[in-house]
ROLO-447264 format. One record per residue: x, y, z of N, C-alpha, C in turn; residue in three letters. Coordinates in pm, whole numbers, padded with zeros to 5 digits, always signed. Layout:
XYZXYZXYZALA ...
This chain:
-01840-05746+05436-01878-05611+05394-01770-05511+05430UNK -01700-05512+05548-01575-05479+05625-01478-05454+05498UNK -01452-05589+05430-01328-05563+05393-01392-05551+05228UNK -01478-05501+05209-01526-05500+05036-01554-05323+05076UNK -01535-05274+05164-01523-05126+05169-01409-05068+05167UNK -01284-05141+05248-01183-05061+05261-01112-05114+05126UNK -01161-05235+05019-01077-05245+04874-01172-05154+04806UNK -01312-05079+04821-01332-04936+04754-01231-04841+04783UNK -01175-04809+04913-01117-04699+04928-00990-04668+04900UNK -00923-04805+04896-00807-04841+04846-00787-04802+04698UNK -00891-04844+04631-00877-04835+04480-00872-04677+04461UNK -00968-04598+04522-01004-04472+04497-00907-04371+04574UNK -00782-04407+04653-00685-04354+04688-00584-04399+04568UNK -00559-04513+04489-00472-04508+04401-00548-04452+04259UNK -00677-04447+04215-00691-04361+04135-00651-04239+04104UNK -00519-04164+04022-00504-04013+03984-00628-03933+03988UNK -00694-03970+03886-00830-03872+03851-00905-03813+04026UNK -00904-03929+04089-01002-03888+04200-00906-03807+04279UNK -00736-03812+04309-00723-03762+04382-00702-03592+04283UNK -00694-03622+04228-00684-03444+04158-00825-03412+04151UNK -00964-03454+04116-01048-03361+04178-01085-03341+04302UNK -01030-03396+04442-01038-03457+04572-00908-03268+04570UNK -00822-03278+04546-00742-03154+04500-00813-03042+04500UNK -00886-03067+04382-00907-02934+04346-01042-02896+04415UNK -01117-02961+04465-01217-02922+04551-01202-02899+04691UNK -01053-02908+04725-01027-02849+04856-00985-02682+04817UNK -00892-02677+04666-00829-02588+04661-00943-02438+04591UNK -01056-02521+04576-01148-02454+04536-01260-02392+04658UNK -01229-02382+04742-01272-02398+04872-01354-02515+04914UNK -01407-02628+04877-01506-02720+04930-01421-02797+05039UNK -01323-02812+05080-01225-02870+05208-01168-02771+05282UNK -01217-02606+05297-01205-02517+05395-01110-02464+05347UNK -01016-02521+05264-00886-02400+05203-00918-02265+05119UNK -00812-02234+05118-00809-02084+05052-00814-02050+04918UNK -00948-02009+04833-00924-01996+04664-00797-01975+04634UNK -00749-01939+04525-00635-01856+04464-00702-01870+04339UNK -00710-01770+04242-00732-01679+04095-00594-01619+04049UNK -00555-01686+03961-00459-01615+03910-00479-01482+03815UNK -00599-01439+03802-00643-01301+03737-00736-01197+03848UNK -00632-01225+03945-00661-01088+04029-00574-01007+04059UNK -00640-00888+04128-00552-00748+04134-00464-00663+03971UNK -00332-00677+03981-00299-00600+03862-00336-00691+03746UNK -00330-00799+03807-00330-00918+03681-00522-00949+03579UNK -00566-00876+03691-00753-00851+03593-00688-00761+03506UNK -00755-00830+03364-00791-00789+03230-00821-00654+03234UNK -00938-00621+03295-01021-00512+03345-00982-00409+03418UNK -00827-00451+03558-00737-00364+03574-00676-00279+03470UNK -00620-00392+03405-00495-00353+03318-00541-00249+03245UNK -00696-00264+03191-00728-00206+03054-00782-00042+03108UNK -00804-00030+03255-00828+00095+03289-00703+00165+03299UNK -00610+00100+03336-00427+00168+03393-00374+00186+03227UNK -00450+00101+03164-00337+00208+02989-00437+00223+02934UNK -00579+00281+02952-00629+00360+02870-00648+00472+02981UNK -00590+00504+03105-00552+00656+03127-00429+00685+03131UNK -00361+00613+03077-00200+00616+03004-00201+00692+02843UNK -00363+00662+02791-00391+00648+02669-00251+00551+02578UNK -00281+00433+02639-00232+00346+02550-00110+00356+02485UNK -00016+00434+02588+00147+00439+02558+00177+00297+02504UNK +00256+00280+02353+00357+00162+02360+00451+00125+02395UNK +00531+00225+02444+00631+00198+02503+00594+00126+02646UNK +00538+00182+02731+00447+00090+02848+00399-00043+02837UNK +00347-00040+02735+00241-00153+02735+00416-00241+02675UNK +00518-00222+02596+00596-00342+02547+00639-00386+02670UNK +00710-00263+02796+00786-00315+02920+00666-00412+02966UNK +00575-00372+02999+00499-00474+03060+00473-00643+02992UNK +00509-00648+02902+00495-00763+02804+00644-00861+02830UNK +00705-00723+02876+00826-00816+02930+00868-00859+03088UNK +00728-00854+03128+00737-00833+03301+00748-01002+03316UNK +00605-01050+03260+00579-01234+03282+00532-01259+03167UNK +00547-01415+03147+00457-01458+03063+00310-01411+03088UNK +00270-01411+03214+00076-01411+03179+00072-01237+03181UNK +00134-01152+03209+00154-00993+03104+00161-01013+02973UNK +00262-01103+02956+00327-01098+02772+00148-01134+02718UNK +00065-01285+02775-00028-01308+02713-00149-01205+02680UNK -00164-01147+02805-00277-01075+02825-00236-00960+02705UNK -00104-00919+02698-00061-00789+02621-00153-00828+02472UNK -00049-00948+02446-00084-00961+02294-00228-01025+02284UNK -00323-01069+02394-00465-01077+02323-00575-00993+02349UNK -00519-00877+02465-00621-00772+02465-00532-00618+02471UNK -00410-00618+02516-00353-00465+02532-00301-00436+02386UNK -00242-00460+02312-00245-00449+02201-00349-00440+02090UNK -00441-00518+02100-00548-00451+02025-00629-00373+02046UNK -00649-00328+02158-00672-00185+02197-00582-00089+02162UNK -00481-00091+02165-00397+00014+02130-00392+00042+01988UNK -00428-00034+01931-00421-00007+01780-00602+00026+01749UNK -00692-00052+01821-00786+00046+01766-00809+00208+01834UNK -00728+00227+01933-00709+00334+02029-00662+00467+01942UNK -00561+00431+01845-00481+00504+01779-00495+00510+01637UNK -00503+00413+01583-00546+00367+01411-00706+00373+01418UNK -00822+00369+01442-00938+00339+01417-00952+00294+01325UNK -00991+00445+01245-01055+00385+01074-00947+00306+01010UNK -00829+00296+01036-00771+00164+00946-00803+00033+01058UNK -00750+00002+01142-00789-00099+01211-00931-00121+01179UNK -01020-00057+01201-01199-00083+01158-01210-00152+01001UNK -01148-00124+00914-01163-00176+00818-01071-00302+00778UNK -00922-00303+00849-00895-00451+00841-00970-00567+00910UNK -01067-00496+01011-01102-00631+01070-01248-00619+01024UNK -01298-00552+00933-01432-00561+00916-01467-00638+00766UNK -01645-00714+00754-01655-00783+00647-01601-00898+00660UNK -01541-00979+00773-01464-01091+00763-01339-01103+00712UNK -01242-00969+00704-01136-00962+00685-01050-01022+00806UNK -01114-01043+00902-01055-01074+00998-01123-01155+01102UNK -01152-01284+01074-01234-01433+01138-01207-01389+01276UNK -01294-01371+01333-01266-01392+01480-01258-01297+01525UNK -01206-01180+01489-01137-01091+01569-00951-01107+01540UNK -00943-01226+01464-00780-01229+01480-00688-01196+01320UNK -00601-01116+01400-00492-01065+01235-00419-01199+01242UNK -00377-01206+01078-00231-01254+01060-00102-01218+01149UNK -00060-01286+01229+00086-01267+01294+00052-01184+01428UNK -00112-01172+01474-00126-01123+01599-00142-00958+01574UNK -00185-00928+01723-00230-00809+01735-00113-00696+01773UNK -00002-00736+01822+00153-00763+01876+00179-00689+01769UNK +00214-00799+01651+00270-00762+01458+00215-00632+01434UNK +00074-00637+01477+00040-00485+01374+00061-00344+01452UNK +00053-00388+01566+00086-00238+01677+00234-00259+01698UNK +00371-00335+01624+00489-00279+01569+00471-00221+01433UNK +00436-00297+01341+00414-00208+01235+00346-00065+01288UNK +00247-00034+01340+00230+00081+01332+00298+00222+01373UNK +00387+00137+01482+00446+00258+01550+00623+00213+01595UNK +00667+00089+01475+00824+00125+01492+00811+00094+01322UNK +00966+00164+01286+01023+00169+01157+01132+00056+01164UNK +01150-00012+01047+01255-00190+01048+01372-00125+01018UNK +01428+00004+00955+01529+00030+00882+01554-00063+00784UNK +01638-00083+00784+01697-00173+00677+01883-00223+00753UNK +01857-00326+00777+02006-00402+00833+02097-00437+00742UNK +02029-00497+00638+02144-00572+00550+02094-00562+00386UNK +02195-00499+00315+02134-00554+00188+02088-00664+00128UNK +02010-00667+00045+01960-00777-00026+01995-00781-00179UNK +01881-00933-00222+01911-00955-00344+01904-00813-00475UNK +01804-00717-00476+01767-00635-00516+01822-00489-00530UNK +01897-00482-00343+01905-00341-00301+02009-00342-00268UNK +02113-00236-00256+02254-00242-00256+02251-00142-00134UNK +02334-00141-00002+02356-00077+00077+02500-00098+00144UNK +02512-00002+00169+02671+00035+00249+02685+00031+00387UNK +02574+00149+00457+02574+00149+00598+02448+00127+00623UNK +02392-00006+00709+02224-00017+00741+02202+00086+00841UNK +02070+00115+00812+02015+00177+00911+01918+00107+00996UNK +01922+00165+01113+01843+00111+01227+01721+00115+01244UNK +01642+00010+01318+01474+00014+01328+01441+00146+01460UNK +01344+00199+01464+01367+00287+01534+01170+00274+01574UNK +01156+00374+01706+01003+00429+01731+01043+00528+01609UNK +00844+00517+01608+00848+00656+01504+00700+00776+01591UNK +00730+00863+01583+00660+00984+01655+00564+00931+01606UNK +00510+00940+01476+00405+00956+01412+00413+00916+01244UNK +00297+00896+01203+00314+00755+01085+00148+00784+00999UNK +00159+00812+00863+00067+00809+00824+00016+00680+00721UNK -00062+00611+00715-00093+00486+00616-00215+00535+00568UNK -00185+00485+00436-00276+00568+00299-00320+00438+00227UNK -00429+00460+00182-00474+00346+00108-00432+00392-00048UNK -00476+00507-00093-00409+00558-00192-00279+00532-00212UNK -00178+00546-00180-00009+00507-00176-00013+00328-00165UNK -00131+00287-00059-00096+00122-00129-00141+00077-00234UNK -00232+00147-00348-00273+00132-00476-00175+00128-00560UNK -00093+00203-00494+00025+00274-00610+00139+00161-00575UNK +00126+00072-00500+00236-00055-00514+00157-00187-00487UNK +00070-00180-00569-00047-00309-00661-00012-00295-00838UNK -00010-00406-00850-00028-00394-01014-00180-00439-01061UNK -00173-00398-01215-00299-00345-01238-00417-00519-01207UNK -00360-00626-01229-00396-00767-01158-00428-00727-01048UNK -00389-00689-00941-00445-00721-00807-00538-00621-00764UNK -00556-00491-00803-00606-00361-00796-00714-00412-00730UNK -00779-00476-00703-00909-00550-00634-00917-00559-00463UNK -00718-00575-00463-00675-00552-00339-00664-00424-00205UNK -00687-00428-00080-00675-00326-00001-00554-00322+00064UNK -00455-00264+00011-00350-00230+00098-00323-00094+00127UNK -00256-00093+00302-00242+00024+00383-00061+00033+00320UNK -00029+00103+00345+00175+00152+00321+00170+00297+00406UNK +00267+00291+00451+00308+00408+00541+00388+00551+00441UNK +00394+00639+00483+00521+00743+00439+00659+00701+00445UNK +00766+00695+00304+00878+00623+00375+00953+00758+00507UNK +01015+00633+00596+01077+00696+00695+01245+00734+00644UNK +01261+00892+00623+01424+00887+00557+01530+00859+00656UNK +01639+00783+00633+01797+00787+00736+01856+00841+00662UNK +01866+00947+00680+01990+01025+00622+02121+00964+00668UNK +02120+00949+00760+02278+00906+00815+02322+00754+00704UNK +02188+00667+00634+02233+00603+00552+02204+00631+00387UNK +02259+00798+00367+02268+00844+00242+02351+00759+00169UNK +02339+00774-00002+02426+00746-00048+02477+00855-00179UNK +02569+00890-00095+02675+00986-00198+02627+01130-00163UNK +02523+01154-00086+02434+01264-00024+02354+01305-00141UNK +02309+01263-00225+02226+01277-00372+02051+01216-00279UNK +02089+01086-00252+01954+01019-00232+01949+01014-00062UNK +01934+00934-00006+01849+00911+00138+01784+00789+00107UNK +01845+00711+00244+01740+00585+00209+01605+00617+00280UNK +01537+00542+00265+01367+00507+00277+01328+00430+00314UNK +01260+00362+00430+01194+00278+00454+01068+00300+00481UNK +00969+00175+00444+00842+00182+00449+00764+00052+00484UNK +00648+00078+00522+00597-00083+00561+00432-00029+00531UNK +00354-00157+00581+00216-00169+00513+00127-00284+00574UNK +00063-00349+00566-00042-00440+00618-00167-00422+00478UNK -00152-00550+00434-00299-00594+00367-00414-00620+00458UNK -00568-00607+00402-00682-00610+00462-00681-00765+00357UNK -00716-00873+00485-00765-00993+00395-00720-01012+00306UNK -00548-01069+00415-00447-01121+00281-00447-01212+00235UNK -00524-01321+00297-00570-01496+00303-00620-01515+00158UNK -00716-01420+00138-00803-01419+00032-00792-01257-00089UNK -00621-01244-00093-00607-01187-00207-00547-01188-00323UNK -00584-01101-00424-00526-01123-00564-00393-01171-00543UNK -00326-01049-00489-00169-01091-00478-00110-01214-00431UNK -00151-01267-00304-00145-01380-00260-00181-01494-00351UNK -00326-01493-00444-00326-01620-00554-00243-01582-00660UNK -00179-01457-00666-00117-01504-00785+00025-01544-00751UNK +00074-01562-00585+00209-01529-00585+00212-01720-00557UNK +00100-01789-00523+00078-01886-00492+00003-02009-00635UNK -00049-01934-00765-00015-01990-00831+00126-01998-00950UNK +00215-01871-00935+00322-01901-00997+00412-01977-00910UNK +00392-02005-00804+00488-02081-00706+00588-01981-00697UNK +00563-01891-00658+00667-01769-00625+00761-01800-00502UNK +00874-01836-00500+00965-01896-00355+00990-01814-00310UNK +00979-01803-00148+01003-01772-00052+01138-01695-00030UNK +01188-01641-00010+01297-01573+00083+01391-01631+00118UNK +01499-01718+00093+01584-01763+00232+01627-01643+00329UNK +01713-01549+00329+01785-01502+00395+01655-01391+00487UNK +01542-01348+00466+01511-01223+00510+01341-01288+00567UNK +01321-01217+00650+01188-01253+00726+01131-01112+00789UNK +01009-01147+00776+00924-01000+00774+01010-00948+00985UNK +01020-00846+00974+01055-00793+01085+00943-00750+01221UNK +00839-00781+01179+00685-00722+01256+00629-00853+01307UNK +00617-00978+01246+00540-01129+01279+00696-01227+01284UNK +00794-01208+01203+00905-01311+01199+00847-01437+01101UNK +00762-01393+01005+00677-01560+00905+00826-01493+00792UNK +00767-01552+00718+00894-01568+00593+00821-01541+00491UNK +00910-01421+00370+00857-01331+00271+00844-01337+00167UNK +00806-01352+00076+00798-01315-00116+00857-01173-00117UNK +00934-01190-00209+01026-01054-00249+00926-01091-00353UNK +00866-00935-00332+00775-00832-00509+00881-00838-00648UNK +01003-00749-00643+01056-00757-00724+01140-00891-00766UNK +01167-00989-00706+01159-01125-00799+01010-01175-00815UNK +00954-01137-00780+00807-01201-00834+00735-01120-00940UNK +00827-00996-00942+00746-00920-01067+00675-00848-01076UNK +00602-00863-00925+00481-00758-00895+00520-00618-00842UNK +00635-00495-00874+00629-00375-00834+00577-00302-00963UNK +00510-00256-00932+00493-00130-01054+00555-00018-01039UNK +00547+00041-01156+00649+00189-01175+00561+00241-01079UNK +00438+00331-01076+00381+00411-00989+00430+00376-00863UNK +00478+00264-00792+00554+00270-00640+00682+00359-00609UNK +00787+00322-00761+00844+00462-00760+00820+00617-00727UNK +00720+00598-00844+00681+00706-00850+00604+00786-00684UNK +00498+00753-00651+00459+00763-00511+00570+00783-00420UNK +00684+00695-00396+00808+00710-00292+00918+00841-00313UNK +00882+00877-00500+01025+00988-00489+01126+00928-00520UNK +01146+00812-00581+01264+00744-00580+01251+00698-00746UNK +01381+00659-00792+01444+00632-00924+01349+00499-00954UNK +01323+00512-01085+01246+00326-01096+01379+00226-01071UNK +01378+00140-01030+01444+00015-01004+01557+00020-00868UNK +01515+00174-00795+01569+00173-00676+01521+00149-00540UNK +01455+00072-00559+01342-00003-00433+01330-00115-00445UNK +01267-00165-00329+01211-00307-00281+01157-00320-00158UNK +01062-00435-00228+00971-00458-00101+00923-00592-00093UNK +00893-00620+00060+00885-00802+00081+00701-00745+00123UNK +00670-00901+00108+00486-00887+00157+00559-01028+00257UNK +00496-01058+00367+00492-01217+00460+00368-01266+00404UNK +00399-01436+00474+00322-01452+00487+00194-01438+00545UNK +00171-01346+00629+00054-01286+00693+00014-01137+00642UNK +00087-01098+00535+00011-00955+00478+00089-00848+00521UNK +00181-00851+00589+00259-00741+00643+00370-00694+00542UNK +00360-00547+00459+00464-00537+00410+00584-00443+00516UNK +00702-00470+00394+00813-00417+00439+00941-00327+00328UNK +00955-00235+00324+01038-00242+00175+01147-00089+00209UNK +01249-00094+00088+01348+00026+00107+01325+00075-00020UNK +01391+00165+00014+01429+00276-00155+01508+00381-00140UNK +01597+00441-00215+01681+00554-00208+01546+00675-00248UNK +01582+00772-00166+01490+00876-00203+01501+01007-00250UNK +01524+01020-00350+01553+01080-00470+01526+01245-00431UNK +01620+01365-00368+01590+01488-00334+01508+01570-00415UNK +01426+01616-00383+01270+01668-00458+01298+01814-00416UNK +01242+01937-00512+01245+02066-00494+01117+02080-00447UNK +01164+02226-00339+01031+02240-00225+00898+02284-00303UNK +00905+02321-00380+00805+02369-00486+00701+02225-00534UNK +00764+02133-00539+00645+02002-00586+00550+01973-00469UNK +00402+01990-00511+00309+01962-00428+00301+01787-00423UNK +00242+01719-00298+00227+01570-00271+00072+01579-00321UNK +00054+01469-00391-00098+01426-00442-00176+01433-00291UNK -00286+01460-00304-00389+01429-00149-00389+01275-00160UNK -00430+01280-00010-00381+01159+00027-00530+01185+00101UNK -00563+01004+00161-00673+00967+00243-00620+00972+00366UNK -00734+01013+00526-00628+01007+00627-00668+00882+00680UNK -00710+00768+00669-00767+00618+00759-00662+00584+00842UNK -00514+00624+00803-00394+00573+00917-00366+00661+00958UNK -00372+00777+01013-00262+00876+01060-00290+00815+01259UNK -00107+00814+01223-00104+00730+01409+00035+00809+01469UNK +00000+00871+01602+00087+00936+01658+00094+00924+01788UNK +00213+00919+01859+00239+00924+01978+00136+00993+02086UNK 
């Protein structure tokens, strides 16, 4: 009996499994040692979320901190970031994620993707197939940013009109004028329930190809250029202030647009159509 006990104990000292829960029930206190929680002090959820919502949800804060650790970076992008965007966006955030536009609680390309879209501008780096540029301009913060559902109607064609898209005001660089006549433009956008839209089946039954050279700047997925696919309409011109065929714009794969245009100098006398306010987002 002697020795049919100590070949139990033998076995159950070379078993892994036993000695890692034999582990973890010391380290859990049941062998007198000391817990450890890796979500205590600054590192509670529940900390964090009181220290930047009496920050009121600075982004600039909340990005440094994303770059402190990985378990900051995590916590950022699955709870500080989407607070900040429903903090600041409401009624648009409320309606991309409402109705099942958004399974779960989760966007295309993260919560991260849409609180850059909301509050930095991509410029424009390099020309493309479409758009001709000299000097790029730089991505920049932007003070303040309005997204219109109205203005994303106006860059749907009359096929997808079924669709909800947000588009921002373009942001002008003057410093990347051309000839001092125009001003470039940049602009960006986010679809509501891009999984399941017009645009998306139709860009997916013409087999519309992908992008090589350019990738959405907000998620990093890879883009359908509109104007090789066909889908800009004149009214996007029109809405931006800009010449027909002097723009472009990419959609990702996750719904995020992105696009440029020269912007055509307008006399102070022309009134702007009313606009809806569901995006207005400011510092």
């Amino acid at each position: 009996m002697e020795r049919s006990r100590k070949n139990r104990n033998r076995k159950a000292c070379s078993n892994p499994s036993t000695r890692t829960a034999t582990a973890d029930a010391r380290n859990s206190g049941g062998g007198g040692g000391s817990s450890s929680d890796a979500n205590t002090g600054i590192l509670d959820e529940r900390v964090l979320m009181l220290v930047f919502r009496s920050m009121d949800w600075d982004p600039h804060v909340i990005c440094v901190a994303a770059c402190v650790s990985r378990r900051l970076r995590a916590i950022a992008g699955r709870v500080l970031f989407r607070e900040l965007c429903f903090a600041r966006a409401p009624r648009m955030v409320a309606e991309l994620t409402s109705a099942g536009a958004a399974p779960g609680g989760r966007l295309g390309g993260g919560w991260h993707a849409l609180a850059k879209l909301l509050f930095f501008c991509c410029g424009c780096a390099a020309p493309t197939r479409f758009f001709t540029l000299d000097r790029p301009a730089r991505g920049h913060f932007v003070a303040s940013s309005r997204f219109s559902k109205t203005s994303g109607r106006s860059f749907l064609t009359r096929r997808c009109w079924g669709d909800q898209l947000f588009v921002s005001d373009p942001c002008e660089h003057r410093e990347s004028s051309r000839g001092g006549d125009e001003d470039l433009g940049a602009y960006r956008g986010v679809f509501r329930g891009f999984m399941r839209s017009r645009t998306r089946a139709w860009l997916i039954e013409k087999q519309a190809e992908l992008e090589a050279g350019v990738r959405c700047p907000y998620c990093g997925a890879r883009v359908w250029s509109m104007t090789a696919a066909g889908l800009v309409p004149r009214s996007a011109s029109r809405r931006l202030g800009s010449h027909e065929g002097s723009l472009e714009y990419f959609v990702c794969v996750n719904g995020h647009l992105h696009g440029y245009c020269w912007l055509a100098h307008l006399s102070t006398d022309e009134d702007d159509e009313e606009e809806d306010d569901d995006g207005n987002v400011a510092f």
